[in-house]
N, CA, C and O atoms as a printed pandas DataFrame, in Angstrom:
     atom_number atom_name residue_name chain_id  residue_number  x_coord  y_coord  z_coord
0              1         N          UNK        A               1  -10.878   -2.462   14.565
1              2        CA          UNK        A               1  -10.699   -3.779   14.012
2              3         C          UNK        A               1  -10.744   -3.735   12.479
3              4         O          UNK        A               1   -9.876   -4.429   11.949
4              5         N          UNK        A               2  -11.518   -3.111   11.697
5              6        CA          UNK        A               2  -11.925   -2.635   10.589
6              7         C          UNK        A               2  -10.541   -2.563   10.102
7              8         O          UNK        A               2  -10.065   -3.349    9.283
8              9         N          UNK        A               3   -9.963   -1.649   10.609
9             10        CA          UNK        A               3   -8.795   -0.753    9.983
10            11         C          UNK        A               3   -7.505   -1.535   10.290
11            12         O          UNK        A               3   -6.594   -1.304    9.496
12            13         N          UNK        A               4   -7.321   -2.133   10.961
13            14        CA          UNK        A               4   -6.585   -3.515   11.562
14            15         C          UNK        A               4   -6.813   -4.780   10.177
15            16         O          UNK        A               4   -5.871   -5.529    9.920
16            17         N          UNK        A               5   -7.862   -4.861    9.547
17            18        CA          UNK        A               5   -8.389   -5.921    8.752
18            19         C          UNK        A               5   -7.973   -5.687    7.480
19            20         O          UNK        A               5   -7.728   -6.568    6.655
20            21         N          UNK        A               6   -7.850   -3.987    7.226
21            22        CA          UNK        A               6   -7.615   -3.346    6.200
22            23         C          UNK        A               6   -6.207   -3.064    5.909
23            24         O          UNK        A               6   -5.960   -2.829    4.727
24            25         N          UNK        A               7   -5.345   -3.041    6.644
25            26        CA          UNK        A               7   -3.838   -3.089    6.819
26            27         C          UNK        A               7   -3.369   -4.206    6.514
27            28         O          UNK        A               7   -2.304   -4.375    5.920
28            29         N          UNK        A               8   -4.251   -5.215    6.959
29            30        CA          UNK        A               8   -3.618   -6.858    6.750
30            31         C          UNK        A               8   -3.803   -6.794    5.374
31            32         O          UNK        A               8   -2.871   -6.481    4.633
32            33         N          UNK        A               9   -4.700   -7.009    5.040
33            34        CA          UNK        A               9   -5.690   -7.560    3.582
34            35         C          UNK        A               9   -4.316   -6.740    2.692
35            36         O          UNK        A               9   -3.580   -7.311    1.887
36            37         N          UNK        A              10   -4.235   -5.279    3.099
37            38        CA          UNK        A              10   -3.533   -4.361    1.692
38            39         C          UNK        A              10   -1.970   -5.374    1.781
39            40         O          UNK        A              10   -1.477   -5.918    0.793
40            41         N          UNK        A              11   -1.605   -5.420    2.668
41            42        CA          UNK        A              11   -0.613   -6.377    2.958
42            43         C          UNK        A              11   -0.182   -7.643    2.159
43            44         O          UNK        A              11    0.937   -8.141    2.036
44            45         N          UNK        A              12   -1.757   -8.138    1.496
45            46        CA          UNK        A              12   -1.987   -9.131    1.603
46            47         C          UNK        A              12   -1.617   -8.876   -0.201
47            48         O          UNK        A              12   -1.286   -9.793   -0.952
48            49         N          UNK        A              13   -1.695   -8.143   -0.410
49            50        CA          UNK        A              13   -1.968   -7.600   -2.226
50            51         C          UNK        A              13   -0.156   -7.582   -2.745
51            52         O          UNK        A              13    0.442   -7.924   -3.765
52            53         N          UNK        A              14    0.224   -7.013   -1.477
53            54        CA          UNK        A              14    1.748   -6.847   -1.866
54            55         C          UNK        A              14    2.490   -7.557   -1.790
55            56         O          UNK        A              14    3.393   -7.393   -2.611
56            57         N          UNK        A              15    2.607   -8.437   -1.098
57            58        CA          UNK        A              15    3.545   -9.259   -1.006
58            59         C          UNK        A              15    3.647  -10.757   -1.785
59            60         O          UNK        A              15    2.778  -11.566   -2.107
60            61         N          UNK        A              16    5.134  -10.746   -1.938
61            62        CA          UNK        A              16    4.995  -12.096   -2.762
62            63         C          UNK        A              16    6.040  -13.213   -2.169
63            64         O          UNK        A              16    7.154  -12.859   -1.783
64            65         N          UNK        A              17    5.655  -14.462   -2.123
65            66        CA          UNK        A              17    6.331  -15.233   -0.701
66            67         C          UNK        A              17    7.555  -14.687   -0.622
67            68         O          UNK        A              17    7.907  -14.287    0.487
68            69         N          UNK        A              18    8.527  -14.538   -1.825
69            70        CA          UNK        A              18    9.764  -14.477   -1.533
70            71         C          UNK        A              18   10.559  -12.997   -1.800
71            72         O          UNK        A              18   11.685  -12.826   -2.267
72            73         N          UNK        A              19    9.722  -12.144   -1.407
73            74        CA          UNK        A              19   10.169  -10.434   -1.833
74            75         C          UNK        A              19   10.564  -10.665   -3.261
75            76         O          UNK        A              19   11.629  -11.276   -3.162
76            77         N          UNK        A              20   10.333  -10.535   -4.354
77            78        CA          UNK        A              20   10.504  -10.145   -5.190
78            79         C          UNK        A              20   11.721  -11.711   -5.950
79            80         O          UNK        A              20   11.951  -11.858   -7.151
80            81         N          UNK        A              21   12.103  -12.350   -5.155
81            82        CA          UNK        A              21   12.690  -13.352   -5.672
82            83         C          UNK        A              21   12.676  -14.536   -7.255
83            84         O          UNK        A              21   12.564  -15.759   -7.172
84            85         N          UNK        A              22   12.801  -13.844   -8.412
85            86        CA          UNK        A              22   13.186  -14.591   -9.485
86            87         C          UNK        A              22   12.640  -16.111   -9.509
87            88         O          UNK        A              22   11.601  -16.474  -10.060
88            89         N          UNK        A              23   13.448  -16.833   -8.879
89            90        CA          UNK        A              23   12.593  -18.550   -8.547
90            91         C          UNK        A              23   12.052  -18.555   -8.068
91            92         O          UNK        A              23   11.557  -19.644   -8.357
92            93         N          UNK        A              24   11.350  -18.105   -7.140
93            94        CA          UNK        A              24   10.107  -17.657   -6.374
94            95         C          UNK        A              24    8.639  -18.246   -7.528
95            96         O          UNK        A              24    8.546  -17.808   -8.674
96            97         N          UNK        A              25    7.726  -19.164   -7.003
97            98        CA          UNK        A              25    7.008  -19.817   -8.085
98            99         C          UNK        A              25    5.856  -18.550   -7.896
99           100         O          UNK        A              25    4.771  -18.714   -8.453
100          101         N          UNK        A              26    6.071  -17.394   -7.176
101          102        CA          UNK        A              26    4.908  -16.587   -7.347
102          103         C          UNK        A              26    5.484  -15.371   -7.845
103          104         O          UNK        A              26    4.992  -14.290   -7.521
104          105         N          UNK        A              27    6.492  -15.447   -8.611
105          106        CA          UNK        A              27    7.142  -14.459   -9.389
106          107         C          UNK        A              27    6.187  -13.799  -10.368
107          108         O          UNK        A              27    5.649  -12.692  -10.338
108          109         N          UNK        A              28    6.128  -14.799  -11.246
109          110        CA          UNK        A              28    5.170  -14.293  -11.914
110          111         C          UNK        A              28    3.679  -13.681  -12.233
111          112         O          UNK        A              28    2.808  -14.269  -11.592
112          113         N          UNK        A              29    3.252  -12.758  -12.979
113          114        CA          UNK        A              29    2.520  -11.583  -12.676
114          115         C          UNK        A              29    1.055  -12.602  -13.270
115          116         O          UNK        A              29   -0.049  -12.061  -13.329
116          117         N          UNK        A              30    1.237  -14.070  -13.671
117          118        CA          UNK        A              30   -0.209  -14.680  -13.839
118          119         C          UNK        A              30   -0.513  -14.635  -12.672
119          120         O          UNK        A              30   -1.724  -14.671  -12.887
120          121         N          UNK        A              31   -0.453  -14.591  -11.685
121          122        CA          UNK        A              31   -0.702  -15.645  -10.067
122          123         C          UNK        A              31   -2.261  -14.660  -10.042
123          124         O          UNK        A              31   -2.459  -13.563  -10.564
124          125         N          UNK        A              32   -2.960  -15.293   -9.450
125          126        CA          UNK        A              32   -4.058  -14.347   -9.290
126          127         C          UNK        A              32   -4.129  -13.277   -7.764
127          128         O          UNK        A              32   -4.060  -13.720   -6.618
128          129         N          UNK        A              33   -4.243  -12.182   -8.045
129          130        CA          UNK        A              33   -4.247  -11.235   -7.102
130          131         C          UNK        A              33   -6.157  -10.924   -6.720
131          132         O          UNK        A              33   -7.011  -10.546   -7.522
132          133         N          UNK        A              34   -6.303  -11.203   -5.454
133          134        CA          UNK        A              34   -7.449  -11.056   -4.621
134          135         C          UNK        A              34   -7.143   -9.786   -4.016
135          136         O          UNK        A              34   -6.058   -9.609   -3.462
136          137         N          UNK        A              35   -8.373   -8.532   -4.109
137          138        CA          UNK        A              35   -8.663   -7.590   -3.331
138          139         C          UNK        A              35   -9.253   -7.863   -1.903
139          140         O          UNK        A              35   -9.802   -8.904   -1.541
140          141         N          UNK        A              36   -9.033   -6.718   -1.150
141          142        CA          UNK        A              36   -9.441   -6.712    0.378
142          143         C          UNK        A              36  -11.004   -7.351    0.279
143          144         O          UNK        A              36  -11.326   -8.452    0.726
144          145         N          UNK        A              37  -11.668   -6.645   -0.234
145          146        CA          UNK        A              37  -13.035   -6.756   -0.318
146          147         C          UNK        A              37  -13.210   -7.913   -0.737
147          148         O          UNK        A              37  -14.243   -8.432   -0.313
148          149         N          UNK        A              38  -12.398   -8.727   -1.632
149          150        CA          UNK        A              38  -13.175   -9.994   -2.093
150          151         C          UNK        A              38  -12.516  -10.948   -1.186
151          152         O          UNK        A              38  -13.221  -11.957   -1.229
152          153         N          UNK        A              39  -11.526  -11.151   -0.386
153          154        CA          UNK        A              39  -10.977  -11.734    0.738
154          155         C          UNK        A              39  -12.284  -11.107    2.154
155          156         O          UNK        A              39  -12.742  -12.114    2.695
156          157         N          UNK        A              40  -12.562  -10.510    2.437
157          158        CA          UNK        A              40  -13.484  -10.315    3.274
158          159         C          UNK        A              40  -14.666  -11.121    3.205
159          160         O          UNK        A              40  -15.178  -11.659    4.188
160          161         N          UNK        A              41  -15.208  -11.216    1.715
161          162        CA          UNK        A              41  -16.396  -11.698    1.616
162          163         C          UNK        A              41  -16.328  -13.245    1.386
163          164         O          UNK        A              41  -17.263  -13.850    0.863
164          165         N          UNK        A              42  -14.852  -14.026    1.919
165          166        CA          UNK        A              42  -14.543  -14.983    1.414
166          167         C          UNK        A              42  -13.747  -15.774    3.014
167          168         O          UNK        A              42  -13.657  -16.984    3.220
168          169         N          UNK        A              43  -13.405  -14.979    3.676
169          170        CA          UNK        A              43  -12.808  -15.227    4.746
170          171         C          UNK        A              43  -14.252  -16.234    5.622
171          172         O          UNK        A              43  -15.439  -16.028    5.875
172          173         N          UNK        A              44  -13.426  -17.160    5.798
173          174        CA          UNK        A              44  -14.035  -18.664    7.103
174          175         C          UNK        A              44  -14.430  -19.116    5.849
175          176         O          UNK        A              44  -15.041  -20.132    6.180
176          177         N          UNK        A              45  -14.516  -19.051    4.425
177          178        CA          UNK        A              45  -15.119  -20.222    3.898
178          179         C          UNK        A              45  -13.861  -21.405    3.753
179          180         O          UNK        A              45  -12.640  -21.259    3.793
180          181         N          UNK        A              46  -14.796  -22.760    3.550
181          182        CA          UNK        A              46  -13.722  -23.915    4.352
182          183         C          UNK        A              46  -12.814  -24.251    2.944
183          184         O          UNK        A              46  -11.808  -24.945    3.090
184          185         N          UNK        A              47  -13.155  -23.781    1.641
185          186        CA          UNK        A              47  -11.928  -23.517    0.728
186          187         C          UNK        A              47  -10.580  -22.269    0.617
187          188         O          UNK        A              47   -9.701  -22.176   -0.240
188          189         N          UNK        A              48  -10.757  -21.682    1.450
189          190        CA          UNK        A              48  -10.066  -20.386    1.542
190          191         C          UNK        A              48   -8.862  -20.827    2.824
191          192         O          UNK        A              48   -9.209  -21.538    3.766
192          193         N          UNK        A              49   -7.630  -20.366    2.708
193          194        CA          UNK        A              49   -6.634  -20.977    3.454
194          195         C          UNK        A              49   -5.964  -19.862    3.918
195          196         O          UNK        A              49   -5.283  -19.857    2.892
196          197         N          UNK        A              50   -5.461  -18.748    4.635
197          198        CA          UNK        A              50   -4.664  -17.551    4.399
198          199         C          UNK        A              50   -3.383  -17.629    5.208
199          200         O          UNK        A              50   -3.483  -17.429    6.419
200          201         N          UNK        A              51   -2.364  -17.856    4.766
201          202        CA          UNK        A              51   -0.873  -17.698    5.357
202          203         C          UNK        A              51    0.043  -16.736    5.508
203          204         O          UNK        A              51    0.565  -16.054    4.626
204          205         N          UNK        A              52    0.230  -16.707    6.746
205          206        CA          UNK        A              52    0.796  -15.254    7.449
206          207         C          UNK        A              52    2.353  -15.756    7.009
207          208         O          UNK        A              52    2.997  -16.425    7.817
208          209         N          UNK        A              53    2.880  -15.434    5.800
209          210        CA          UNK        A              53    4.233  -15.843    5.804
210          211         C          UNK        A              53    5.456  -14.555    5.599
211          212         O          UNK        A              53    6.431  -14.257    4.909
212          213         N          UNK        A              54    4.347  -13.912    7.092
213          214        CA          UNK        A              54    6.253  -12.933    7.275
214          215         C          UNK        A              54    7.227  -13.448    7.354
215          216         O          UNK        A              54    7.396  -14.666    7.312
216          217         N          UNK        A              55    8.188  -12.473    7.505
217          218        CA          UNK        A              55    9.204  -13.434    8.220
218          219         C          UNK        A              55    9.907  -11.894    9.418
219          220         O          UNK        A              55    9.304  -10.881    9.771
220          221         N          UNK        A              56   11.263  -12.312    9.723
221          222        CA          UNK        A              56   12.182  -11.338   10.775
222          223         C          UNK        A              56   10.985  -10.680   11.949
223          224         O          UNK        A              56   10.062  -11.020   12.688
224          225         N          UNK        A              57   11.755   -9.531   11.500
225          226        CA          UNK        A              57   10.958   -8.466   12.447
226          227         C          UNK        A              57    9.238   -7.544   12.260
227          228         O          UNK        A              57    8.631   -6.660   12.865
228          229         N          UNK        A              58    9.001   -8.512   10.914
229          230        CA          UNK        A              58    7.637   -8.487   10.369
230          231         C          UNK        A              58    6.926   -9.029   10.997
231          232         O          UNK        A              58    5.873   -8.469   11.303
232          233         N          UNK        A              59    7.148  -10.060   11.351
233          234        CA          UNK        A              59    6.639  -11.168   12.104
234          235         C          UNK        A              59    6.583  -11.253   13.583
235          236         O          UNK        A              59    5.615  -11.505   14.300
236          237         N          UNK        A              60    7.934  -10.969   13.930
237          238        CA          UNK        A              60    7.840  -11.019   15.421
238          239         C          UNK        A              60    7.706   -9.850   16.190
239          240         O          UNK        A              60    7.538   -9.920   17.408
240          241         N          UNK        A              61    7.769   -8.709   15.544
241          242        CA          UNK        A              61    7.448   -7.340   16.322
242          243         C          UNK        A              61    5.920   -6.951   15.690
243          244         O          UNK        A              61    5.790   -5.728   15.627
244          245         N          UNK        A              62    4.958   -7.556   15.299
245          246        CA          UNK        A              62    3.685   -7.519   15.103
246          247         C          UNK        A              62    2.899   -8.083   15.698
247          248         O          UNK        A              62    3.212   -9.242   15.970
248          249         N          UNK        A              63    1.440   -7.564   16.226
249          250        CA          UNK        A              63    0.588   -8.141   17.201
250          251         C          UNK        A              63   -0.576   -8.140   16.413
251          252         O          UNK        A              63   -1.724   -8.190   16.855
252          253         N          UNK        A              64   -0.245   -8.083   15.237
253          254        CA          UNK        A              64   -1.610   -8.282   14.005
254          255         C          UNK        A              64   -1.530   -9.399   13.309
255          256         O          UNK        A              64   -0.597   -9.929   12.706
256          257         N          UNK        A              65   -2.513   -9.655   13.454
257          258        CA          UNK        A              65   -2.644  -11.663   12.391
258          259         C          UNK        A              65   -4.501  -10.755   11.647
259          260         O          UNK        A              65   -5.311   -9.885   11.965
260          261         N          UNK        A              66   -4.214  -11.853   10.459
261          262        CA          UNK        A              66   -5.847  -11.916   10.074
262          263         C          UNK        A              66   -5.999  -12.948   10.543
263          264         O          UNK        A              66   -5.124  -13.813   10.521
264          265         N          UNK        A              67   -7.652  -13.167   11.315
265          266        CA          UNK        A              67   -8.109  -14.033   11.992
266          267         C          UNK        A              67   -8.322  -15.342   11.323
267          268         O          UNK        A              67   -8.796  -15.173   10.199
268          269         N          UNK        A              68   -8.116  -16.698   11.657
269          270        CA          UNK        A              68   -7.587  -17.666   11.259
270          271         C          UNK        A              68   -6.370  -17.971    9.857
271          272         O          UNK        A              68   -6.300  -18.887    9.038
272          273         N          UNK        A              69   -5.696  -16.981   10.035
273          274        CA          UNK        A              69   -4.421  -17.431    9.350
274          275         C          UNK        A              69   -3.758  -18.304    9.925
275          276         O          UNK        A              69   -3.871  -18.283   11.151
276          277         N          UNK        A              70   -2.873  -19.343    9.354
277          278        CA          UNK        A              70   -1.873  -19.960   10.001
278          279         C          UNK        A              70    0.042  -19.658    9.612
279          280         O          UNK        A              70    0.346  -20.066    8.491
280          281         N          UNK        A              71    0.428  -19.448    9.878
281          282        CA          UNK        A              71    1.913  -19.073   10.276
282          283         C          UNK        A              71    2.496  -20.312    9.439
283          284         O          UNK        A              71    2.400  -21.452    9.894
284          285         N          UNK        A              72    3.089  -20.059    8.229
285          286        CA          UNK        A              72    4.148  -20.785    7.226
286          287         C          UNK        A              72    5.520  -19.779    6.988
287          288         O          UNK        A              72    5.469  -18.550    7.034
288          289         N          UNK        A              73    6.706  -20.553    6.732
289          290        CA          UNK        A              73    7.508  -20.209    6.894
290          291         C          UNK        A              73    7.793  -19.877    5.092
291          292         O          UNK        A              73    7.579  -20.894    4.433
292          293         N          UNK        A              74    8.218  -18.675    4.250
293          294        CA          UNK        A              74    8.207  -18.487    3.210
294          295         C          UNK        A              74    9.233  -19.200    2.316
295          296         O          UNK        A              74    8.966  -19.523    1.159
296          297         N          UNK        A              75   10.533  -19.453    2.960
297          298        CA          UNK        A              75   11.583  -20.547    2.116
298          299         C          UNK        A              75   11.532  -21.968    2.330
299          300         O          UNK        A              75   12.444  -22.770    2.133
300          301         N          UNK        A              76   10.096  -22.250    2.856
301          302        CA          UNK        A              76    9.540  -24.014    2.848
302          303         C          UNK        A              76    8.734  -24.476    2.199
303          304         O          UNK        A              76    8.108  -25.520    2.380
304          305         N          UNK        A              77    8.640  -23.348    0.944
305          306        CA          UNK        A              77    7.128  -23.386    0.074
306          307         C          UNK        A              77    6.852  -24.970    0.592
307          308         O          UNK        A              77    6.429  -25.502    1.618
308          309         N          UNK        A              78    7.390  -25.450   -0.857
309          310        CA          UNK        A              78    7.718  -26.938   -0.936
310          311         C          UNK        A              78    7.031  -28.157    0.146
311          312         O          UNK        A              78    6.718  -29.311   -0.143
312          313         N          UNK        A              79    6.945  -27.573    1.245
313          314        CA          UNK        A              79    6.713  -27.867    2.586
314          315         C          UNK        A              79    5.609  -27.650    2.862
315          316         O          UNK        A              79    5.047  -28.723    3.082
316          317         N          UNK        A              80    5.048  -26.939    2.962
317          318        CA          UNK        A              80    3.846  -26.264    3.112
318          319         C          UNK        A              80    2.828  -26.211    2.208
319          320         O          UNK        A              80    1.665  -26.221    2.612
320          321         N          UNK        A              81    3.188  -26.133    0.585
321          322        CA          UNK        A              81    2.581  -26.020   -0.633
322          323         C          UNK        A              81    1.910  -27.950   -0.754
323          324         O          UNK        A              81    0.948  -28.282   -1.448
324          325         N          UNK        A              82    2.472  -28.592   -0.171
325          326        CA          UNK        A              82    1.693  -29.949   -0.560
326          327         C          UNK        A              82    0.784  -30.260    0.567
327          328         O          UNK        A              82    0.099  -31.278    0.666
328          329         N          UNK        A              83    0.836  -29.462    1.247
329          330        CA          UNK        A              83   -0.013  -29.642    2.965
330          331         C          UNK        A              83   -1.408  -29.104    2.510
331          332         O          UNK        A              83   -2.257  -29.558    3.278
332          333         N          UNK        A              84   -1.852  -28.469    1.745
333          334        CA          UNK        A              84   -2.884  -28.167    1.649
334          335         C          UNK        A              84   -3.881  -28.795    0.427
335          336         O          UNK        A              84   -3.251  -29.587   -0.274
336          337         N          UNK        A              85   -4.736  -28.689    0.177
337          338        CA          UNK        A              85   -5.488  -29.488   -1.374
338          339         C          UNK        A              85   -5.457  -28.194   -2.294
339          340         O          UNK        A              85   -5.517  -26.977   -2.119
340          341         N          UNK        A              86   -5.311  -29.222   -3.545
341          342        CA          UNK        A              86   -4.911  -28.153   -4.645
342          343         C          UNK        A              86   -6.255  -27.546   -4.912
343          344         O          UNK        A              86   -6.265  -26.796   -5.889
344          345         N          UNK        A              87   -7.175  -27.664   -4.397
345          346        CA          UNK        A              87   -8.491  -27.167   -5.008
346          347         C          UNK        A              87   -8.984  -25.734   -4.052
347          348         O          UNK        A              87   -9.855  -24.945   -4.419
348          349         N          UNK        A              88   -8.081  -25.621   -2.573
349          350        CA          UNK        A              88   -8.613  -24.697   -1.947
350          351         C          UNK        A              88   -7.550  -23.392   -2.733
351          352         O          UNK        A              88   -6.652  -23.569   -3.556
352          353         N          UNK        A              89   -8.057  -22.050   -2.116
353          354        CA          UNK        A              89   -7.495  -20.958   -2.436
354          355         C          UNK        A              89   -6.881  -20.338   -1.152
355          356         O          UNK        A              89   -7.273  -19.902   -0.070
356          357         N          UNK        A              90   -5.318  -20.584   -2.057
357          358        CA          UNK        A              90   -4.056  -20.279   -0.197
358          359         C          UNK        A              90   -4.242  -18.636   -1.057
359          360         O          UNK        A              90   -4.478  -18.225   -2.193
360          361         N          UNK        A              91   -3.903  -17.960    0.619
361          362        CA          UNK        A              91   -3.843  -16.602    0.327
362          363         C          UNK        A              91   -2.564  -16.244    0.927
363          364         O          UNK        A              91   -2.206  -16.580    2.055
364          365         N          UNK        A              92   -1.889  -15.530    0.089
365          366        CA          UNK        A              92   -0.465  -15.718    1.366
366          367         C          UNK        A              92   -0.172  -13.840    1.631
367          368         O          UNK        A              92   -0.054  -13.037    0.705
368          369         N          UNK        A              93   -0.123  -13.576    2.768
369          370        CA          UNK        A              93    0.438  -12.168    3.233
370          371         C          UNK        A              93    1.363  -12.298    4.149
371          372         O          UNK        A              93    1.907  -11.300    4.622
């Protein structure tokens, strides 16, 4: 499970909603980047939000989630980005 937690999380460092996408509002290199370890020690608190926003065959040929993530779709920012309060911390992998 450990190592399952640790795959997600590194996951979690790399990716940016829209692969590398230019207009992409997480283009830029201010956005704050969270380590495994400090997402661990932060995971279930009720400000912390984490979104599984694979997409294709990332998504659907995987049987790994971090535990309470919820499933957003990455070209609905817009959609999704006002659903939450601006004060919690979304984590997106």
């Amino acid at each position: 499970m450990k190592k399952l937690i640790g795959k997600l999380i590194t996951a979690i460092l790399m990716f940016s909603v829209v692969s590398g996408c230019a207009s992409s509002p997480f283009a830029d290199d201010a956005v704050p980047r969270m380590t495994k370890e400090e997402l661990k020690q932060r995971m279930g608190a009720p400000d912390v939000i984490i979104l599984d926003t694979r997409t294709g065959s990332d998504w659907n040929d995987s049987d790994q989630i971090i535990l309470g993530a919820v499933r957003a779709e990455p070209k609905k920012f817009s959609k999704w980005a006002e659903a939450y309060p601006k004060y919690a911390t979304i984590v997106l992998y």
